[in-house]
N, C-alpha and C positions, 0 to 999 in steps of 0.2 A: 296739322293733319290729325286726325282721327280714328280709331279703328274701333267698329260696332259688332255689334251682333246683327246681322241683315234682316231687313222686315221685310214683309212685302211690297210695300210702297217703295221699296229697290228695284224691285221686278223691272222696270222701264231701261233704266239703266245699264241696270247687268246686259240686259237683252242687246246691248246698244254697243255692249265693251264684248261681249261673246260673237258677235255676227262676225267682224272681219276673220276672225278666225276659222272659221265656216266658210266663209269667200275666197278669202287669201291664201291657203292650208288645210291640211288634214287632218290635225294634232287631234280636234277634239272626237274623227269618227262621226260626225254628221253630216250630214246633205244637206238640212232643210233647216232656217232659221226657227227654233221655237217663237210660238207667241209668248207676250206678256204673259199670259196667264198660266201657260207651261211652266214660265222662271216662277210664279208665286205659287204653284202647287211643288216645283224642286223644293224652293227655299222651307218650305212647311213639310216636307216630307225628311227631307236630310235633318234637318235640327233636332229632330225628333231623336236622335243616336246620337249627331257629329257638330261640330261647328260650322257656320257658314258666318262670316266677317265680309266686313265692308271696311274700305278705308276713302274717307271722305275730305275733302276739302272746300271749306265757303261753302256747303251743301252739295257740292259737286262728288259722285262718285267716280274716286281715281284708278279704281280696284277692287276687286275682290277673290274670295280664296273661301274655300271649303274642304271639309273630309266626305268620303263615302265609304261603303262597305266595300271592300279587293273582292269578294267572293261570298257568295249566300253561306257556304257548307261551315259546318261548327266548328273545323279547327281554323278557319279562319276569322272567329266570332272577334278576334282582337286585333287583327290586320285593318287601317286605311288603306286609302289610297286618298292624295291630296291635289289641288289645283289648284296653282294660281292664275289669274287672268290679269291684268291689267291692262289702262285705256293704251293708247297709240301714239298720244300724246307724252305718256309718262314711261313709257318703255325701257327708258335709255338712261331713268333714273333710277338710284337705290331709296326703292321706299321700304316702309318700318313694316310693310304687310309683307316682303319676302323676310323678313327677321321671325317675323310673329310665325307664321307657316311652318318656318324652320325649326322653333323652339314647340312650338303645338307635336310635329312630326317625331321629336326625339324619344 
């Protein structure tokens, strides 16, 4: 396994490991699945501050996890907020992208 900095040519992907959660749940607060091109304007807007990871295998994305800003206002200029996602498939596994999250978070 692997764990990257995410590009945009993730974008398919992520979009692919974000929907059930959208269908399934209401964790993430959306209705409507983003397009592709939504996840590669996210991925290009957050990196810009925060990390956005990918954790891959065989070229396959198993995962991924990012920071964003808790709050626009300046005394929260140093607060995240983080997420991890993972496919459906690997759920039930401990992969090294909820370790990484965790040590980024502290």
């Amino acid at each position: 396994m692997k764990i990257s900095v995410a590009e945009r040519s993730h974008a398919g992907e992520i979009r692919d490991i974000y929907a059930p959660f959208i269908h399934d749940g209401f964790v993430t607060f959306e209705t409507q699945i983003p397009d592709k091109e939504t996840f590669e304007e996210r991925i290009l807007h957050y990196t810009q501050k925060f990390p956005w990871l990918v954790m891959e295998e065989n070229g396959k994305v198993l995962g991924y996890a990012y920071a964003s800003a808790y709050r626009e206002r300046v005394a929260y200029q140093w607060v995240a907020e983080c997420s991890v996602y993972v496919h459906a498939d690997y759920r039930k596994k401990e992969l090294p992208l909820h370790y990484t999250m965790h040590y980024l978070s502290c």
